[in-house]
C-alpha positions as CSV (number, residue, x, y, z in Angstrom):
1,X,12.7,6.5,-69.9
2,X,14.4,9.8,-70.6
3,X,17.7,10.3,-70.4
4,X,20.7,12.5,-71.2
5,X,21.3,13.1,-75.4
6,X,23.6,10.3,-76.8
7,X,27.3,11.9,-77.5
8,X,26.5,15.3,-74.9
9,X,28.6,15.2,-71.7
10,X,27.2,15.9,-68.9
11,X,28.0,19.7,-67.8
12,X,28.5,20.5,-64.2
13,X,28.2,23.5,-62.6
14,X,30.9,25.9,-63.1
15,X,33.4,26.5,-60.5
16,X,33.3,29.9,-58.8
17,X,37.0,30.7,-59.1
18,X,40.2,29.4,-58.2
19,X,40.4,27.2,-55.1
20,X,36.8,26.8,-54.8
21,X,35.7,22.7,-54.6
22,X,32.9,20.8,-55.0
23,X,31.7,21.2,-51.7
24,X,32.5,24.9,-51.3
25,X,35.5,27.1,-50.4
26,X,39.4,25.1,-50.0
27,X,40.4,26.3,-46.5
28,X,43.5,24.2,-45.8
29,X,46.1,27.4,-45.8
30,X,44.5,29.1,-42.6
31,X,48.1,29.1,-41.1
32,X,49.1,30.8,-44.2
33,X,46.9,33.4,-43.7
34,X,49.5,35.4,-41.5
35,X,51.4,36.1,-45.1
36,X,48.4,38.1,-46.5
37,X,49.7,41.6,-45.7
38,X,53.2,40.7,-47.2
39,X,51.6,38.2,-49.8
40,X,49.5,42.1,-51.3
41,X,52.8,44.0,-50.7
42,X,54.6,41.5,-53.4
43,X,51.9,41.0,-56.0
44,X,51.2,45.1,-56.2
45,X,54.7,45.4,-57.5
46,X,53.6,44.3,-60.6
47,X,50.8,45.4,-63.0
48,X,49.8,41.7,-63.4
49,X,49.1,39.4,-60.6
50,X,50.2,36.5,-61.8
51,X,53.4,37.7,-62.4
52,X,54.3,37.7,-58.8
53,X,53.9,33.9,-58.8
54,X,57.8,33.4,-58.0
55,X,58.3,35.8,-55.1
56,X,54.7,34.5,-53.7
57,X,55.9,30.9,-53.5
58,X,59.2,32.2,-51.9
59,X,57.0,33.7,-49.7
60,X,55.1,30.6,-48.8
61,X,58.9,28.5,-48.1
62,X,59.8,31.1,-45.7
63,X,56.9,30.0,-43.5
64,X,56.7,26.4,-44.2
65,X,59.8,25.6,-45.5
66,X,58.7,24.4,-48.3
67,X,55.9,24.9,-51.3
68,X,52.7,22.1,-49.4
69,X,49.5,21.5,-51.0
70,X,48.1,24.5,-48.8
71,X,51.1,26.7,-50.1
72,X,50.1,26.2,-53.6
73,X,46.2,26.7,-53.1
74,X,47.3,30.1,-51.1
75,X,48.8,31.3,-54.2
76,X,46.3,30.3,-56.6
77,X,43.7,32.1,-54.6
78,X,45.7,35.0,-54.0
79,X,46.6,35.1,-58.0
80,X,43.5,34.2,-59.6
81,X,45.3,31.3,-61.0
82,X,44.6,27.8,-60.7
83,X,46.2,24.9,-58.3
84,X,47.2,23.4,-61.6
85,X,49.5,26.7,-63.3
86,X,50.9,27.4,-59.7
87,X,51.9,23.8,-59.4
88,X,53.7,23.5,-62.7
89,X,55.7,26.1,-61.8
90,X,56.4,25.1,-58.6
91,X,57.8,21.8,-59.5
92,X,59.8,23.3,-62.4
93,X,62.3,25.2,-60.6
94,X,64.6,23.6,-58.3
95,X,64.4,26.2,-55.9
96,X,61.0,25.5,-54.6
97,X,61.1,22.2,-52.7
98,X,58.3,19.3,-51.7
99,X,59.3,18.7,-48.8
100,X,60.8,20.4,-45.9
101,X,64.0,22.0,-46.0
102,X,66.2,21.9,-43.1
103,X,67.6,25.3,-41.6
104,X,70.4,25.0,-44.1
105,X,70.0,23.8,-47.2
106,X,73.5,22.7,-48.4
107,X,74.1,22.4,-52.3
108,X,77.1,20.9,-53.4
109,X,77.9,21.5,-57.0
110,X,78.3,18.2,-59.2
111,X,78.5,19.7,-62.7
112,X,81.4,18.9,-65.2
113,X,84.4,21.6,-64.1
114,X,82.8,21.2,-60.0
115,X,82.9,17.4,-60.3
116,X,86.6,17.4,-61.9
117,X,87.7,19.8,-59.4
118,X,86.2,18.0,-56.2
119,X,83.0,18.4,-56.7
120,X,82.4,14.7,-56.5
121,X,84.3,13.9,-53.9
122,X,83.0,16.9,-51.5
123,X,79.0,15.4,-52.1
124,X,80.4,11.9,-51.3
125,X,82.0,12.8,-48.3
126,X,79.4,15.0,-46.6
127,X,76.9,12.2,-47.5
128,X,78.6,9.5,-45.3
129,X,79.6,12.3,-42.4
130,X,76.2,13.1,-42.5
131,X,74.6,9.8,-42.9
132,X,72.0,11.3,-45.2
133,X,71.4,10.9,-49.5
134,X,70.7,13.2,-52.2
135,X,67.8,15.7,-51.1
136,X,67.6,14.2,-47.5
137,X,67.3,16.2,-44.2
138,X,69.7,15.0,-41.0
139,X,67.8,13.6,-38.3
140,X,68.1,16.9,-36.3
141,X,66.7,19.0,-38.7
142,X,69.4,21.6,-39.2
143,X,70.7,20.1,-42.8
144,X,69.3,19.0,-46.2
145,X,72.2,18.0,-48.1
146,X,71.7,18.0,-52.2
147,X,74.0,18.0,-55.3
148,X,73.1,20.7,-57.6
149,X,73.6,22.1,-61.1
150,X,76.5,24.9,-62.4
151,X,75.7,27.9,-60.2
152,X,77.5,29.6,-62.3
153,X,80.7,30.2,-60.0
154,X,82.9,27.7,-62.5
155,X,85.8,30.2,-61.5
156,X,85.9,29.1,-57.6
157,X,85.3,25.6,-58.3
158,X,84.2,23.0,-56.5
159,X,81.6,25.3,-55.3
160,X,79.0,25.3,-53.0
161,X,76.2,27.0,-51.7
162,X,74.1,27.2,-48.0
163,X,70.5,28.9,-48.2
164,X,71.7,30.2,-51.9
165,X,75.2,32.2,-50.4
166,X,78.3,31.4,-52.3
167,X,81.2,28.9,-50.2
168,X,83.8,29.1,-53.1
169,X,87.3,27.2,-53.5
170,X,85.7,23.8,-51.4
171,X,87.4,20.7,-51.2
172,X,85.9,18.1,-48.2
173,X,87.9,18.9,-45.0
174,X,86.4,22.6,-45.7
175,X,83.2,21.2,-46.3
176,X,82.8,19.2,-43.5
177,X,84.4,21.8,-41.2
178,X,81.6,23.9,-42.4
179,X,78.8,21.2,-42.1
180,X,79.8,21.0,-37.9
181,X,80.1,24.6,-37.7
182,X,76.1,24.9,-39.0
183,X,74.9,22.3,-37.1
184,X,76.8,23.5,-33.9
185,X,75.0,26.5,-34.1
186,X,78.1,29.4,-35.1
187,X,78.0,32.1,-37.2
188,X,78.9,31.6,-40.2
189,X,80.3,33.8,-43.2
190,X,79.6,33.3,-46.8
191,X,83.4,33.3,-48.6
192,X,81.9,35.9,-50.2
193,X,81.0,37.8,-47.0
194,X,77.3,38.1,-45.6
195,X,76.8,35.7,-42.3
196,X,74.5,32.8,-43.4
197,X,70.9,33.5,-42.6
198,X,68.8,30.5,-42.3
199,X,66.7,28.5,-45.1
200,X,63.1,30.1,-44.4
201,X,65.1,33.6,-43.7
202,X,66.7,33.6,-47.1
203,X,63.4,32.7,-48.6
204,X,61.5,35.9,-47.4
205,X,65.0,37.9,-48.9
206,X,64.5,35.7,-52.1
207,X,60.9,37.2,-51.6
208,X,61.7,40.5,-52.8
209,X,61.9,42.1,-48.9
210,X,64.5,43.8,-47.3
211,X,67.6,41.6,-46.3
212,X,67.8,42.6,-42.1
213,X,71.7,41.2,-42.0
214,X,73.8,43.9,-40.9
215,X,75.9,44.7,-43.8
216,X,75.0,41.9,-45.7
217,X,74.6,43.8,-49.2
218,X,77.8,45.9,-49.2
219,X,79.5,42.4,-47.5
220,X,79.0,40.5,-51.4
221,X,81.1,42.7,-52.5
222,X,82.9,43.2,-56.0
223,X,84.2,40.8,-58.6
224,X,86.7,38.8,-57.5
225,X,90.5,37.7,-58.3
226,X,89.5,34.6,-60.4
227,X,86.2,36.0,-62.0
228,X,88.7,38.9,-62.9
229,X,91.7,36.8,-63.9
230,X,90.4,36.2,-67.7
231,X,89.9,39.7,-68.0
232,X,93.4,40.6,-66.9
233,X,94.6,38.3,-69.1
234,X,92.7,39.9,-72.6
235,X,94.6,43.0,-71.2
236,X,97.8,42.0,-71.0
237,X,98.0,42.1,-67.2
238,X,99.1,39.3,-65.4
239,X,96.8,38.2,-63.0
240,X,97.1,38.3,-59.4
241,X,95.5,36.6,-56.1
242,X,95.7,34.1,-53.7
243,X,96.6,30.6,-55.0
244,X,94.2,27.8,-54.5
245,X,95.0,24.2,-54.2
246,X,92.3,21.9,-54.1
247,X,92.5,17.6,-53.1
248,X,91.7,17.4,-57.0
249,X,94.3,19.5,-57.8
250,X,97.3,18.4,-55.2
């Protein structure tokens, strides 16, 4: 009886390219499909495909809401990579999420100088007002609430952020004010100054395409008071601005 050589392994056939299965072509993204004229604008910014990986699976959250199964293949296809080197980047950053965002994603900042200054106490409050955990969605789908690392905004802390725009100088009366505000549907303003934008439409800005907020680029505007007081400081000025109390604080 003949049989295979001891010690070879058995060799199947090679795989025609990425996304392609044993039993022929993956077509689970056909609803992705929609993205393929943007999806061509983003990689042919850059002379190597794959290195439009992050603003594709930006791309792919501002139509699902997140980075699915079907997201991932789309961009392995569309790269020439495969499901596994678009998935290990996908579940590296924090940005890119497994599961469904709400229309605002709310991160409250828990890191060392946040969490001393409030930070702490804003996360627990807006969990029990919202009756939601850590990286959970209210039962009306407008929030996902989760605590996040330094966001580099140390000098307005406690900090948070909606859809990635600043809300500086917190504590959690302002927090939950702005938690009713969102869900009640208002517009509302960054502190910083652009109106917030929702979680898919900040993903196609996050995308690399033009951000259609009236005024919303010239609204960040400059540096301000506390990222400036150190500096005024080092130049023998005295610092000026508005004075901030926080709960922590009082």
């Amino acid at each position: 009886m003949r049989g295979r050589p001891v010690g070879r392994r058995h060799r199947r056939r090679r795989l025609p390219g990425p996304g392609y299965g044993w039993c022929g072509p993956l077509s689970n993204y056909e609803h992705l499909t929609k993205l393929d004229e943007d999806a061509a604008a983003v990689i042919a910014r850059y002379p190597q495909s794959g290195s439009a990986l992050l603003p594709l699976l930006h791309l792919v959250q501002s139509e699902e809401g997140f980075v699915s199964p079907a997201g991932i293949e789309y961009c392995a296809d569309k790269l020439g990579l495969s499901t596994a080197e678009v998935s290990a980047v996908s579940t590296f950053y924090t940005m890119y999420k497994r599961r469904p965002v709400g229309d605002y994603h709310v991160g409250v900042c828990t890191n060392t100088l946040c969490a001393v200054m409030g930070g702490d106490a804003i996360f627990a409050t807006l969990k029990d007002h919202l009756s939601v955990g850590n990286d959970e969605t209210t039962e009306d789908g407008k929030l996902t609430l989760e605590h996040i690392e330094c966001n580099a905004a140390c000098d307005y802390a406690p900090v948070m952020m909606v859809n990635w725009e600043f809300m500086d100088d917190m504590n959690p009366d302002k927090a939950v004010g702005l938690v009713d505000e969102l869900r009640a549907g208002k517009v509302v303003h960054s502190t910083r100054g652009p109106a917030l934008c929702t979680f898919k439409q900040a993903e196609r800005i996050l995308a690399g395409f033009e951000d259609p907020r009236e005024g919303a680029v010239a609204g960040g505007g400059a540096a301000g008071h506390a990222t400036l007081a150190g500096l005024l400081v080092s130049q023998g000025r005295t610092p000026t601005g508005p004075a901030v109390t926080t709960e922590a604080s009082e």
